[in-house]
mmCIF file as Biopython writes it, N, C-alpha, C and O atoms, coordinates in Angstrom:
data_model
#
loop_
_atom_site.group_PDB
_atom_site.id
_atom_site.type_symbol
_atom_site.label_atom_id
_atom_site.label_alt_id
_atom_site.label_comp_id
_atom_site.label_asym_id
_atom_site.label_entity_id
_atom_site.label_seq_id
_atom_site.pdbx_PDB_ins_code
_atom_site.Cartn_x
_atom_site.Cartn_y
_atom_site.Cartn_z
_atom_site.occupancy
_atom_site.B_iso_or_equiv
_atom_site.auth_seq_id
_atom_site.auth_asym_id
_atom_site.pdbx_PDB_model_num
ATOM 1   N N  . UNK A ? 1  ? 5.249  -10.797 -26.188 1.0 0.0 1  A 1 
ATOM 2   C CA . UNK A ? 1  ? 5.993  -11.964 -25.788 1.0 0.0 1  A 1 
ATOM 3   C C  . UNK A ? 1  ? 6.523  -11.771 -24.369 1.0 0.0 1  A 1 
ATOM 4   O O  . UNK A ? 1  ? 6.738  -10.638 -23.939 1.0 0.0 1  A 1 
ATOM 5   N N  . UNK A ? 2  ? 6.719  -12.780 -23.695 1.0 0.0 2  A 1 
ATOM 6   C CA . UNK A ? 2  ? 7.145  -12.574 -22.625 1.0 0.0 2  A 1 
ATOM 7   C C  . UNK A ? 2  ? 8.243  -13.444 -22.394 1.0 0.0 2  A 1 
ATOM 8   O O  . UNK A ? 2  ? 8.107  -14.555 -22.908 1.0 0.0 2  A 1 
ATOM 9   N N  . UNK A ? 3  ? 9.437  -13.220 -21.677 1.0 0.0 3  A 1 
ATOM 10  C CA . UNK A ? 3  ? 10.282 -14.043 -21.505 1.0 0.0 3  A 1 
ATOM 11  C C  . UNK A ? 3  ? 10.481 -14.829 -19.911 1.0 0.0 3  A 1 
ATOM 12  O O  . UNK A ? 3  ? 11.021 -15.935 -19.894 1.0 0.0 3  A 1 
ATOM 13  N N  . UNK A ? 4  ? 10.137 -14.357 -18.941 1.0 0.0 4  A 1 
ATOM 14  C CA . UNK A ? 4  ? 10.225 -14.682 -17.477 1.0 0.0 4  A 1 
ATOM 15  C C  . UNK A ? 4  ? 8.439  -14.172 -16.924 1.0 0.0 4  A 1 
ATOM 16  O O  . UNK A ? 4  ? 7.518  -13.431 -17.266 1.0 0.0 4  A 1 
ATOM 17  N N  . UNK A ? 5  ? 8.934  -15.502 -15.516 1.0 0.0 5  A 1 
ATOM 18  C CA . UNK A ? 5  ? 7.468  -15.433 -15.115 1.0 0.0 5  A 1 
ATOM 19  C C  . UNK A ? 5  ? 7.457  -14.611 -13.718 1.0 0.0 5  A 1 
ATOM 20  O O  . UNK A ? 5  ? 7.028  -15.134 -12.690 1.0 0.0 5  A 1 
ATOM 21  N N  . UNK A ? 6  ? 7.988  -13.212 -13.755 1.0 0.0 6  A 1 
ATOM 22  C CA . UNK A ? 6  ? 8.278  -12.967 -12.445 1.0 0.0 6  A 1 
ATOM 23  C C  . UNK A ? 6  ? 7.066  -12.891 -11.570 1.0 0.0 6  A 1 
ATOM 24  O O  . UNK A ? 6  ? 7.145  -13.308 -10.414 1.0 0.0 6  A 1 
ATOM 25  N N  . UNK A ? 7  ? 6.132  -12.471 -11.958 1.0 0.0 7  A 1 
ATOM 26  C CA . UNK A ? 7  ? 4.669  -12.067 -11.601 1.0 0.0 7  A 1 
ATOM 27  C C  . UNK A ? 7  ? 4.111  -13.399 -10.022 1.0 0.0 7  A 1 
ATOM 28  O O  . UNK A ? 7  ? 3.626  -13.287 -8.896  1.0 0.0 7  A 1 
ATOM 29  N N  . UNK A ? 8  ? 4.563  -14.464 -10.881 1.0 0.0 8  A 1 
ATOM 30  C CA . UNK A ? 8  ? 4.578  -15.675 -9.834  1.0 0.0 8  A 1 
ATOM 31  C C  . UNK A ? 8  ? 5.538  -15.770 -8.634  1.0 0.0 8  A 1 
ATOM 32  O O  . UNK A ? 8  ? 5.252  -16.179 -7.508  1.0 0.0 8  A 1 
ATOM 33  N N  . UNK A ? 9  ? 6.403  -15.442 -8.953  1.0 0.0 9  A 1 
ATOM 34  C CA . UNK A ? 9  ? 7.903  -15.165 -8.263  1.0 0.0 9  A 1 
ATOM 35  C C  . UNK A ? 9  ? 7.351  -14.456 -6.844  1.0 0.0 9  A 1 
ATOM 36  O O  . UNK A ? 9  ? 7.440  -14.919 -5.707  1.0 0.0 9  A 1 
ATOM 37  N N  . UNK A ? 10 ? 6.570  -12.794 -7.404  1.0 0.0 10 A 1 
ATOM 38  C CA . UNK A ? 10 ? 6.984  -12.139 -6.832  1.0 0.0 10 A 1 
ATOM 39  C C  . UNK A ? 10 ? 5.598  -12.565 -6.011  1.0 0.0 10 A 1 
ATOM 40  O O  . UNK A ? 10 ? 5.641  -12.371 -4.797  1.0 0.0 10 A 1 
ATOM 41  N N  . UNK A ? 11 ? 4.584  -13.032 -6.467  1.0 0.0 11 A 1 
ATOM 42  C CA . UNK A ? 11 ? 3.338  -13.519 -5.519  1.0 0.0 11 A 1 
ATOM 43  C C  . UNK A ? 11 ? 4.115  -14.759 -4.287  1.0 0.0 11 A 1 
ATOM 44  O O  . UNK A ? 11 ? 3.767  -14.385 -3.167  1.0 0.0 11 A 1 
ATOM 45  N N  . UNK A ? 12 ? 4.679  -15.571 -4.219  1.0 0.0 12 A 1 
ATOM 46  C CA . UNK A ? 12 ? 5.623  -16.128 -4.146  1.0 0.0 12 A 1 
ATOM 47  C C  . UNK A ? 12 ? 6.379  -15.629 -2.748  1.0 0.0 12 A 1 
ATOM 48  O O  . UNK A ? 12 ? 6.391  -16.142 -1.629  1.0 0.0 12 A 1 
ATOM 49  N N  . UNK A ? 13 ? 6.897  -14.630 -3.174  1.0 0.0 13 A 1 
ATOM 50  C CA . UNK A ? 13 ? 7.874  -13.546 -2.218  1.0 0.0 13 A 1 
ATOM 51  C C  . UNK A ? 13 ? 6.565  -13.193 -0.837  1.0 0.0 13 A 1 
ATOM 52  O O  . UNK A ? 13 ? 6.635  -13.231 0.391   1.0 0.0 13 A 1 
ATOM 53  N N  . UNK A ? 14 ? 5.800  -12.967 -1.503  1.0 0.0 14 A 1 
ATOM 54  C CA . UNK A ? 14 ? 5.004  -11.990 -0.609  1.0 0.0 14 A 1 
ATOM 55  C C  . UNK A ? 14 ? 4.462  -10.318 -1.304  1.0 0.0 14 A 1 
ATOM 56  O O  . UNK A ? 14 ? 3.723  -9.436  -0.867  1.0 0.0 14 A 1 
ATOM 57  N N  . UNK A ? 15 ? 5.254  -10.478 -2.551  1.0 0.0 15 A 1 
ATOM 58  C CA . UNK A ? 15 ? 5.269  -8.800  -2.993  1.0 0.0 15 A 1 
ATOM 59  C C  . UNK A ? 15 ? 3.536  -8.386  -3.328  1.0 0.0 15 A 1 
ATOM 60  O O  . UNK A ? 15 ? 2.798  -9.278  -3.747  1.0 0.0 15 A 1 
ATOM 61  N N  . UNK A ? 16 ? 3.091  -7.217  -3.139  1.0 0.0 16 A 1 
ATOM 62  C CA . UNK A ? 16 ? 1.970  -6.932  -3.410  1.0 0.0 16 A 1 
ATOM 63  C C  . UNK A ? 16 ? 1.845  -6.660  -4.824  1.0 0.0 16 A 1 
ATOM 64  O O  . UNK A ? 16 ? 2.714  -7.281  -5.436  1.0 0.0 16 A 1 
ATOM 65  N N  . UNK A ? 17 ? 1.093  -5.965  -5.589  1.0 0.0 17 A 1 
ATOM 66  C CA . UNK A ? 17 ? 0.502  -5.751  -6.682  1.0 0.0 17 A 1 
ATOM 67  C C  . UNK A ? 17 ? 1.420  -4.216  -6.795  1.0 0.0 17 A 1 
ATOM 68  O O  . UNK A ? 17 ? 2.129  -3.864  -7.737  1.0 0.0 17 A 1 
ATOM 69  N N  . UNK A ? 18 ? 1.230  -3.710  -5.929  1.0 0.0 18 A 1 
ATOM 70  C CA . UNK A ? 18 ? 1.818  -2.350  -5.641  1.0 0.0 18 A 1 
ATOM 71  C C  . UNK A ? 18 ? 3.307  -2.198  -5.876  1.0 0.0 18 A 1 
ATOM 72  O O  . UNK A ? 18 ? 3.937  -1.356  -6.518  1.0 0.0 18 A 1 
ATOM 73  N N  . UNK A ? 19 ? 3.730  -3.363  -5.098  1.0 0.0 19 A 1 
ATOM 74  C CA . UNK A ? 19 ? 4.995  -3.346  -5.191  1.0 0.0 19 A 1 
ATOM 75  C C  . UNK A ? 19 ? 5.672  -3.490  -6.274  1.0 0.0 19 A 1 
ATOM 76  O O  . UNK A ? 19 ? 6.525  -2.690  -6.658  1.0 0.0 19 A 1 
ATOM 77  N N  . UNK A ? 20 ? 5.316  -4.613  -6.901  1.0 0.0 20 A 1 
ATOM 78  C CA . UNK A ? 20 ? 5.728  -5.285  -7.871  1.0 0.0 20 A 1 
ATOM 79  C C  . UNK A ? 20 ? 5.893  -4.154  -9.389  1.0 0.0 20 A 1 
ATOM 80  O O  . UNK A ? 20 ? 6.706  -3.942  -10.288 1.0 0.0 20 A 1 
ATOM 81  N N  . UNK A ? 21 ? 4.557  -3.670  -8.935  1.0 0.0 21 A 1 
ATOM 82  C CA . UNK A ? 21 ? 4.290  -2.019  -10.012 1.0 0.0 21 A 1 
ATOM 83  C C  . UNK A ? 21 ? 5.346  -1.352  -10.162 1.0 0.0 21 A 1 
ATOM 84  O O  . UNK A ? 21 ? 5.978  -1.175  -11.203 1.0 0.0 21 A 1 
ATOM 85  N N  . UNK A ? 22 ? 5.688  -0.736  -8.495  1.0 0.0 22 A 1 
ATOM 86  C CA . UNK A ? 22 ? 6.892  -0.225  -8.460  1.0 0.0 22 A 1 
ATOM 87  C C  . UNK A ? 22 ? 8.228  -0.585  -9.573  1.0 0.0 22 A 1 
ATOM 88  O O  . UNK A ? 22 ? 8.570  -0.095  -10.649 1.0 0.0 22 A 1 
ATOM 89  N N  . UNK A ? 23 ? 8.787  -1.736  -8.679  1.0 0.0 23 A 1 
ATOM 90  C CA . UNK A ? 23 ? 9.324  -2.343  -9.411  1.0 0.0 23 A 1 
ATOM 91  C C  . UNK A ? 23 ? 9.809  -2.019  -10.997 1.0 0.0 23 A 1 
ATOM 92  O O  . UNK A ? 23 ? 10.818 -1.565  -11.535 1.0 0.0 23 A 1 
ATOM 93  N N  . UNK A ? 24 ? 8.540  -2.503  -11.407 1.0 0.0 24 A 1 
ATOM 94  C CA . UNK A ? 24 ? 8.743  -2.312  -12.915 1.0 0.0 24 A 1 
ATOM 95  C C  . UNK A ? 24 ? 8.619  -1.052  -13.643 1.0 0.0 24 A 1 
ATOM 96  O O  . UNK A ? 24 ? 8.695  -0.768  -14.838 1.0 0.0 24 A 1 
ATOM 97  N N  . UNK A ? 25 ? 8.398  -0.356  -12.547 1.0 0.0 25 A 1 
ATOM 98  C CA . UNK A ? 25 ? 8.272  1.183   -13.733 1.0 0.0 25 A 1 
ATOM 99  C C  . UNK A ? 25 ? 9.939  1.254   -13.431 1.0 0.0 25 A 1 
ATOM 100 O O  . UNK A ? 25 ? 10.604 1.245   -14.466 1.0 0.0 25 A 1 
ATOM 101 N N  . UNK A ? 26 ? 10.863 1.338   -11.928 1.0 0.0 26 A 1 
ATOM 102 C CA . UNK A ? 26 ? 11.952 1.456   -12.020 1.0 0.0 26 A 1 
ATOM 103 C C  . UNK A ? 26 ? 12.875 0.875   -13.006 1.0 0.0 26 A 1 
ATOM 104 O O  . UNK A ? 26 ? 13.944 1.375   -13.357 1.0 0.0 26 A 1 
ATOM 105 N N  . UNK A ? 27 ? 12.202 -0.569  -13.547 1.0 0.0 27 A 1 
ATOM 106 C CA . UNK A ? 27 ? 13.305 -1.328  -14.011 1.0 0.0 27 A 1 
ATOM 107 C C  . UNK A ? 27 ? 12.740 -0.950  -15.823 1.0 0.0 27 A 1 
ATOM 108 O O  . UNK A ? 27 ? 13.502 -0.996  -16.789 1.0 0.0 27 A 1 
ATOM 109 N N  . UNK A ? 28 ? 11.212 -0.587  -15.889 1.0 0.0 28 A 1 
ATOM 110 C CA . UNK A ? 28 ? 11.338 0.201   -17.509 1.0 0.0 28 A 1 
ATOM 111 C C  . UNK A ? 28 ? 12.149 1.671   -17.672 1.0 0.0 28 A 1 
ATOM 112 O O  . UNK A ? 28 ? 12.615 2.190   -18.687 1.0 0.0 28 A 1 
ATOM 113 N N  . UNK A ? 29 ? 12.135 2.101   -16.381 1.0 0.0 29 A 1 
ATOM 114 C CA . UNK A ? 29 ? 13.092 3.425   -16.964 1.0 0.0 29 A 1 
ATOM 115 C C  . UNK A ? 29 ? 14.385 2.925   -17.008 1.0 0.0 29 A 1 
ATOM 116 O O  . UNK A ? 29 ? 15.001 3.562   -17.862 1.0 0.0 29 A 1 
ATOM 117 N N  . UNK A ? 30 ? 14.972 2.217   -16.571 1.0 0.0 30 A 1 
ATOM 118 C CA . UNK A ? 30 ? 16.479 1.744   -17.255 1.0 0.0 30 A 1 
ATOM 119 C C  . UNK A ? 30 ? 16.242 1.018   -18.287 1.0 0.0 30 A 1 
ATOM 120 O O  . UNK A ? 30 ? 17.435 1.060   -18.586 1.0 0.0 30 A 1 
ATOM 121 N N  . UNK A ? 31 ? 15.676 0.212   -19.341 1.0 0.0 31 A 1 
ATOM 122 C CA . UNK A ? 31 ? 15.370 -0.250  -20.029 1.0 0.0 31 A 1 
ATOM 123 C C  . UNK A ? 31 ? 13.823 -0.135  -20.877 1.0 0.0 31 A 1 
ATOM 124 O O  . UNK A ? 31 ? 12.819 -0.831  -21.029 1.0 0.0 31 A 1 
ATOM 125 N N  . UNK A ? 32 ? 14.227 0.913   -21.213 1.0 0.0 32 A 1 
ATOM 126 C CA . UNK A ? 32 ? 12.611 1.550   -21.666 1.0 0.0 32 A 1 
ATOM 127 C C  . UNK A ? 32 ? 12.187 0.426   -23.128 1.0 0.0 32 A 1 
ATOM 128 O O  . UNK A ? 32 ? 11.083 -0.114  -23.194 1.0 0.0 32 A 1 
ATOM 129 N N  . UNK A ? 33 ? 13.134 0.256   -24.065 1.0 0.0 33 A 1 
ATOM 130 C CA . UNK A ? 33 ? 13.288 -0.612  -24.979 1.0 0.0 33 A 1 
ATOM 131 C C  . UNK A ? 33 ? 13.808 -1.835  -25.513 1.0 0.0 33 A 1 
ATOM 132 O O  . UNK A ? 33 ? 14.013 -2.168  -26.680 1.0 0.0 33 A 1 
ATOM 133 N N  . UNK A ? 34 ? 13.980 -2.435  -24.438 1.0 0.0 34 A 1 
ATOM 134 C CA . UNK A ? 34 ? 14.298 -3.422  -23.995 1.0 0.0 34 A 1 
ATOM 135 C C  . UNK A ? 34 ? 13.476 -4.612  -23.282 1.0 0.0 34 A 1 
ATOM 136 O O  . UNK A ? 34 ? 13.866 -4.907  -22.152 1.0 0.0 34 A 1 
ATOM 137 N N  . UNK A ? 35 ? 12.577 -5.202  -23.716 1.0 0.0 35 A 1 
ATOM 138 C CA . UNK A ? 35 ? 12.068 -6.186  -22.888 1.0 0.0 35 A 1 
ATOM 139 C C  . UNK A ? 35 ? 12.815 -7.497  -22.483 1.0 0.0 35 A 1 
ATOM 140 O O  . UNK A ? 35 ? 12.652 -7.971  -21.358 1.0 0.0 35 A 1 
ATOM 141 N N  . UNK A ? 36 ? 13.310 -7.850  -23.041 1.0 0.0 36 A 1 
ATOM 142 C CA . UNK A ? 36 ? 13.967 -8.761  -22.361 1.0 0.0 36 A 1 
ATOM 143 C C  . UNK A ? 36 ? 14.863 -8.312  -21.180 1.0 0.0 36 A 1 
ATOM 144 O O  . UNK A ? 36 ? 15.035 -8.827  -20.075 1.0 0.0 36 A 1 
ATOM 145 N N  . UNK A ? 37 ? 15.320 -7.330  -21.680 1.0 0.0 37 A 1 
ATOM 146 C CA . UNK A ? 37 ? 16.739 -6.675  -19.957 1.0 0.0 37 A 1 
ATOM 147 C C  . UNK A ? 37 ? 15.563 -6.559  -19.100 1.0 0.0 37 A 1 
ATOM 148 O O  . UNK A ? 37 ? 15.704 -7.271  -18.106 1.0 0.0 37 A 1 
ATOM 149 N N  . UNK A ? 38 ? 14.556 -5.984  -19.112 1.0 0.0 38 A 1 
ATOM 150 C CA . UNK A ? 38 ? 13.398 -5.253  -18.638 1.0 0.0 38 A 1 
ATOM 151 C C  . UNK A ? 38 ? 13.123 -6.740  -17.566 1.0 0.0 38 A 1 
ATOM 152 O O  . UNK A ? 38 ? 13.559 -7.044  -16.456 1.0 0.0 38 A 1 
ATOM 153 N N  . UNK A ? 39 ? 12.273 -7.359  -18.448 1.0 0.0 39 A 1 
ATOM 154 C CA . UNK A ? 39 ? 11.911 -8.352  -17.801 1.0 0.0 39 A 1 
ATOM 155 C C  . UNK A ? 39 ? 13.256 -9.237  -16.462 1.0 0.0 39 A 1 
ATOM 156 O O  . UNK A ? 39 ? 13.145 -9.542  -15.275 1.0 0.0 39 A 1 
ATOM 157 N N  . UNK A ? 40 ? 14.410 -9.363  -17.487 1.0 0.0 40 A 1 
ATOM 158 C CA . UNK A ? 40 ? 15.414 -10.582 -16.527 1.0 0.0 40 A 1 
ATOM 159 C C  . UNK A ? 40 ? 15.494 -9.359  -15.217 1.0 0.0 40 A 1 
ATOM 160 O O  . UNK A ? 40 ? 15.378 -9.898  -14.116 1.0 0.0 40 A 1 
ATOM 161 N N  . UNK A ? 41 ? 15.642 -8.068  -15.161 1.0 0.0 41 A 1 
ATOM 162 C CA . UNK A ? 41 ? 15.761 -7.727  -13.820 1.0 0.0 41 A 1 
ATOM 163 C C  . UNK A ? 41 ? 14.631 -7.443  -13.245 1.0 0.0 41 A 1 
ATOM 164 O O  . UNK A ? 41 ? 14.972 -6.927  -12.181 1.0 0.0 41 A 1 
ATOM 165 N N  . UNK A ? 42 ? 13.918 -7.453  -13.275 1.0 0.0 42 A 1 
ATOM 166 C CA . UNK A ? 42 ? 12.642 -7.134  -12.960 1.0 0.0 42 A 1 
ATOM 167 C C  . UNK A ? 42 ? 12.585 -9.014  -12.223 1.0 0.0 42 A 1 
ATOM 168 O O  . UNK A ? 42 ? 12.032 -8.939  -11.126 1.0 0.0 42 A 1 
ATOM 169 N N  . UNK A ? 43 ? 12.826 -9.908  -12.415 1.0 0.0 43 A 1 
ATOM 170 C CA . UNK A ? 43 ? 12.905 -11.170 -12.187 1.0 0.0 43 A 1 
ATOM 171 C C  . UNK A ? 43 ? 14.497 -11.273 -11.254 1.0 0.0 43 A 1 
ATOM 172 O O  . UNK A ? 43 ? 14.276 -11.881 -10.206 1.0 0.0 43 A 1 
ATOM 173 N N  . UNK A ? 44 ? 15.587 -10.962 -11.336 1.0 0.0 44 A 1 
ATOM 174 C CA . UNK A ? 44 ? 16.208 -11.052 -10.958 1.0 0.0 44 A 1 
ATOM 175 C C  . UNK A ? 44 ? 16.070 -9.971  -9.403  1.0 0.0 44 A 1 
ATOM 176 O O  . UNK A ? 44 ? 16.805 -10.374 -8.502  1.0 0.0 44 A 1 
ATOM 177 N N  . UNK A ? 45 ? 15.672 -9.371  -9.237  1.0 0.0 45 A 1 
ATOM 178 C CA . UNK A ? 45 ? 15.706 -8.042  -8.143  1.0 0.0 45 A 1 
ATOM 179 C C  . UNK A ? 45 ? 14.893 -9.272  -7.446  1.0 0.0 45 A 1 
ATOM 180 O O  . UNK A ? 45 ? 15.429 -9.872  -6.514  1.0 0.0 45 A 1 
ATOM 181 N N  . UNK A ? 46 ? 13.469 -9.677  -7.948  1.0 0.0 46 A 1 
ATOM 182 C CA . UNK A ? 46 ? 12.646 -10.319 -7.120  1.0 0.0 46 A 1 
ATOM 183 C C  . UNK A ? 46 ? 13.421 -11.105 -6.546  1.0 0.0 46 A 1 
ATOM 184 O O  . UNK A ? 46 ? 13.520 -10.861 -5.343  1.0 0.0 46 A 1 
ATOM 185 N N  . UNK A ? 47 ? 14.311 -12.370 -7.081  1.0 0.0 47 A 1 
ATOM 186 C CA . UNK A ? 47 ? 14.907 -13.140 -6.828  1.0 0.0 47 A 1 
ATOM 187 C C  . UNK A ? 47 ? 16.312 -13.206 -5.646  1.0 0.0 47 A 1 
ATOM 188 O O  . UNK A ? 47 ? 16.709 -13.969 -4.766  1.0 0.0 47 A 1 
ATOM 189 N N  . UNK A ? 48 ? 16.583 -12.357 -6.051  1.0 0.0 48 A 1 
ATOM 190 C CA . UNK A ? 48 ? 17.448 -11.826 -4.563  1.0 0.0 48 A 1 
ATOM 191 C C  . UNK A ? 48 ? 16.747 -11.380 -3.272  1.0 0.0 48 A 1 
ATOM 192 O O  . UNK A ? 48 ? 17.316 -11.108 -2.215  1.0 0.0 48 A 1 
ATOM 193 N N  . UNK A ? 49 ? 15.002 -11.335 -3.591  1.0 0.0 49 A 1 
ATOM 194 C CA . UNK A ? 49 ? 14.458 -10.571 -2.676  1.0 0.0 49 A 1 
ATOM 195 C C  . UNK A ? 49 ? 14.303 -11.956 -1.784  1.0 0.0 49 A 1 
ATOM 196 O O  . UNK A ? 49 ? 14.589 -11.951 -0.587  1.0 0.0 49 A 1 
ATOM 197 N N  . UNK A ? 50 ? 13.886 -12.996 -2.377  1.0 0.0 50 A 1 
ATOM 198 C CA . UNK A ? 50 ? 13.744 -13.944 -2.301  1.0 0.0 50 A 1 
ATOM 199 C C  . UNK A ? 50 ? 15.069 -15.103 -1.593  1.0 0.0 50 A 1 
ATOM 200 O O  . UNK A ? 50 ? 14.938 -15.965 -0.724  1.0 0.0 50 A 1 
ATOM 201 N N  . UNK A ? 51 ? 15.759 -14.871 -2.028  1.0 0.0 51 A 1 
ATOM 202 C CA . UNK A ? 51 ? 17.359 -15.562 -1.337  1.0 0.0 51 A 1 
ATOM 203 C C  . UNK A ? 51 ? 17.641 -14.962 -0.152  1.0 0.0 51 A 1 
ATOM 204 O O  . UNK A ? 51 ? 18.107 -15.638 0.766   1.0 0.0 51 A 1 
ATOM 205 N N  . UNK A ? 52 ? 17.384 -13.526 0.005   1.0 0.0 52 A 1 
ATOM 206 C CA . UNK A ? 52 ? 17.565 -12.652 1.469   1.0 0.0 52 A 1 
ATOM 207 C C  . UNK A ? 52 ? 18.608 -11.612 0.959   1.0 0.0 52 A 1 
ATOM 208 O O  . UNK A ? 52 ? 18.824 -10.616 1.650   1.0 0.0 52 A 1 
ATOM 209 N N  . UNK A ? 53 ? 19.306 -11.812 -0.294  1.0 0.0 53 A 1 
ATOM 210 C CA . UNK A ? 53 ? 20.662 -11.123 -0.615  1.0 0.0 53 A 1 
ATOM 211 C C  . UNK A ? 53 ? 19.992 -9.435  -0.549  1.0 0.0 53 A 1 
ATOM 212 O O  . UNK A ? 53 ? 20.787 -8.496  -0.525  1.0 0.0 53 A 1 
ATOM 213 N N  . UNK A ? 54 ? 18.882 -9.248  -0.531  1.0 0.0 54 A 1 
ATOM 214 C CA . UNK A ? 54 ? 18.355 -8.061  -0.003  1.0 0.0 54 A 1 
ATOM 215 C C  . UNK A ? 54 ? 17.125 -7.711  0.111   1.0 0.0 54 A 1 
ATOM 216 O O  . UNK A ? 54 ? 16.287 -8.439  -0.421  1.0 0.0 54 A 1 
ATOM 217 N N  . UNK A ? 55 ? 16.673 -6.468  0.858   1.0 0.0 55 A 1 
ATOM 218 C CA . UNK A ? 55 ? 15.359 -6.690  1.674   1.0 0.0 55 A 1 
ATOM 219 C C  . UNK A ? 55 ? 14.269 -5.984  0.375   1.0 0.0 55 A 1 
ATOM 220 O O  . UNK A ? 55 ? 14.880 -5.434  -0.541  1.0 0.0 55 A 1 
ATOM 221 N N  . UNK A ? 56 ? 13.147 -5.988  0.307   1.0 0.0 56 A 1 
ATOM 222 C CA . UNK A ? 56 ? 12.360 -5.543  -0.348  1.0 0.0 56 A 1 
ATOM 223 C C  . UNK A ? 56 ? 12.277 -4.500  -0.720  1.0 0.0 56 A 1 
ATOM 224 O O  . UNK A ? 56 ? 12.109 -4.091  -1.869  1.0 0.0 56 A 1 
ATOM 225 N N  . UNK A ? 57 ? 12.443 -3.685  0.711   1.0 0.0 57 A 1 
ATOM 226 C CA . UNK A ? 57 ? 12.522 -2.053  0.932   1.0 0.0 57 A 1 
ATOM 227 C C  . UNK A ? 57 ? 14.075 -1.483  0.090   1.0 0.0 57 A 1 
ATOM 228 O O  . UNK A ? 57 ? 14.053 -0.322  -0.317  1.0 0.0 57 A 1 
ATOM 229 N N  . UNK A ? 58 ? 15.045 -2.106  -0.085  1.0 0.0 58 A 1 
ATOM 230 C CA . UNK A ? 58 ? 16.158 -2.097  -0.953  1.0 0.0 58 A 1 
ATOM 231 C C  . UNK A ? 58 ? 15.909 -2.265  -2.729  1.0 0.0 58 A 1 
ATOM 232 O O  . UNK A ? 58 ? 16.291 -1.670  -3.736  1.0 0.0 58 A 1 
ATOM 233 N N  . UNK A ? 59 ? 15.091 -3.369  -2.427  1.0 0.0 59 A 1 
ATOM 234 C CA . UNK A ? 59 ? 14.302 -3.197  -4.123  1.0 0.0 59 A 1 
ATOM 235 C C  . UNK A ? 59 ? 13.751 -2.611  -4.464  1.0 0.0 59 A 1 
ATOM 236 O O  . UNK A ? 59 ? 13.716 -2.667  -5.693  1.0 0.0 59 A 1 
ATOM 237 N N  . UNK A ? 60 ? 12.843 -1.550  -3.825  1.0 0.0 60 A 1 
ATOM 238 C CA . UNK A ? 60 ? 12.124 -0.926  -4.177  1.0 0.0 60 A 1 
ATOM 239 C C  . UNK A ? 60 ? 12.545 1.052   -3.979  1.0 0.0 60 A 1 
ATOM 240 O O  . UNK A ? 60 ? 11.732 1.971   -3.884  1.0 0.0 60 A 1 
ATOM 241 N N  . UNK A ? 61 ? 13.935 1.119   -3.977  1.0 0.0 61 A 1 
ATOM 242 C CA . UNK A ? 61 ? 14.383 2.446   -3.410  1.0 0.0 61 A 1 
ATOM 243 C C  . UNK A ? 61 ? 14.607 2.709   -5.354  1.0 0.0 61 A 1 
ATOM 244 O O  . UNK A ? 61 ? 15.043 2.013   -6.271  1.0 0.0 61 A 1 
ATOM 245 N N  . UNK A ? 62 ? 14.206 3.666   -5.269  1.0 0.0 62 A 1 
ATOM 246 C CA . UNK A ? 62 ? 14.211 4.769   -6.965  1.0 0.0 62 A 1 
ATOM 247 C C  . UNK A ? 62 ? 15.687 4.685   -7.271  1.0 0.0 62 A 1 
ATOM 248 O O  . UNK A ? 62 ? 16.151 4.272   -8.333  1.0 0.0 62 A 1 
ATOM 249 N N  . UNK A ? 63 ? 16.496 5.190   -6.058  1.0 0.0 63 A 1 
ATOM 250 C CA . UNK A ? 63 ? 17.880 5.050   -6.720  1.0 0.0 63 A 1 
ATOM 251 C C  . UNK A ? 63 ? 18.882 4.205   -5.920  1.0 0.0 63 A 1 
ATOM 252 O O  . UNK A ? 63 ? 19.061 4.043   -4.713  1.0 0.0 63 A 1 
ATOM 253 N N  . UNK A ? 64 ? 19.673 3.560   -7.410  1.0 0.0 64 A 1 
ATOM 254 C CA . UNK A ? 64 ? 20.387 2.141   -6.837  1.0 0.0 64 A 1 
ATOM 255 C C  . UNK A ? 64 ? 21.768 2.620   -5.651  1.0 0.0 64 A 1 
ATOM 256 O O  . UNK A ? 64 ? 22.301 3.729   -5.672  1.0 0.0 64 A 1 
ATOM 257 N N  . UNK A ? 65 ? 21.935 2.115   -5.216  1.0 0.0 65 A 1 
ATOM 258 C CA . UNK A ? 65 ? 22.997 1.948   -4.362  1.0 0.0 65 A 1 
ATOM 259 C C  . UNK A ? 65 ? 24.747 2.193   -4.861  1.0 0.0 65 A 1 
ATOM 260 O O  . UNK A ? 65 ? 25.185 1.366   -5.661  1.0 0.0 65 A 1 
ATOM 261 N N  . UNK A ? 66 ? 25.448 3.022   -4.503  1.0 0.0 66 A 1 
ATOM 262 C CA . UNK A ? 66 ? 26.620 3.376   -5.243  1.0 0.0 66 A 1 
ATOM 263 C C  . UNK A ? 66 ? 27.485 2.789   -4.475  1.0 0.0 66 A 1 
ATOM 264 O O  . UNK A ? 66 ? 28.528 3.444   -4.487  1.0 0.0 66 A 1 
ATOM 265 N N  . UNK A ? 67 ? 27.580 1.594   -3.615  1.0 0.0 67 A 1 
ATOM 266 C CA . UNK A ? 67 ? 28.526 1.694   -2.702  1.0 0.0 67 A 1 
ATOM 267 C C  . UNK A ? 67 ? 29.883 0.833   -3.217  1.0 0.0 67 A 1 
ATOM 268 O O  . UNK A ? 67 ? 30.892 0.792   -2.513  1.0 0.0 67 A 1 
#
């Protein structure tokens, strides 16, 4: 089942195939069992990538930001 269509989103953005990969292995290791959390951030990260609220290269860093 799937709940969000990020895949479009992120074609959309500009994100590559690569990227997007990225992405989601980061956002299955916080949510390994979880598809739905899995999916909404995996959709949501894109989506900010998308508004400007941050750059790609920020979405795609292994570890999140503590600031």
């Amino acid at each position: 089942m799937r709940y969000y269509n990020y895949e479009k989103l992120a074609k959309e953005v500009g994100m590559t195939m690569a990227q997007l990969r990225e992405l989601k292995r980061q956002m299955r290791a916080e949510f390994p069992h979880d598809q739905m959390m899995f999916e909404l951030h995996v959709m949501r990260a894109v989506m900010a990538v998308r508004d400007g609220r941050i750059t790609l290269e920020q979405a795609l860093r292994s570890e999140p930001s503590r600031a």
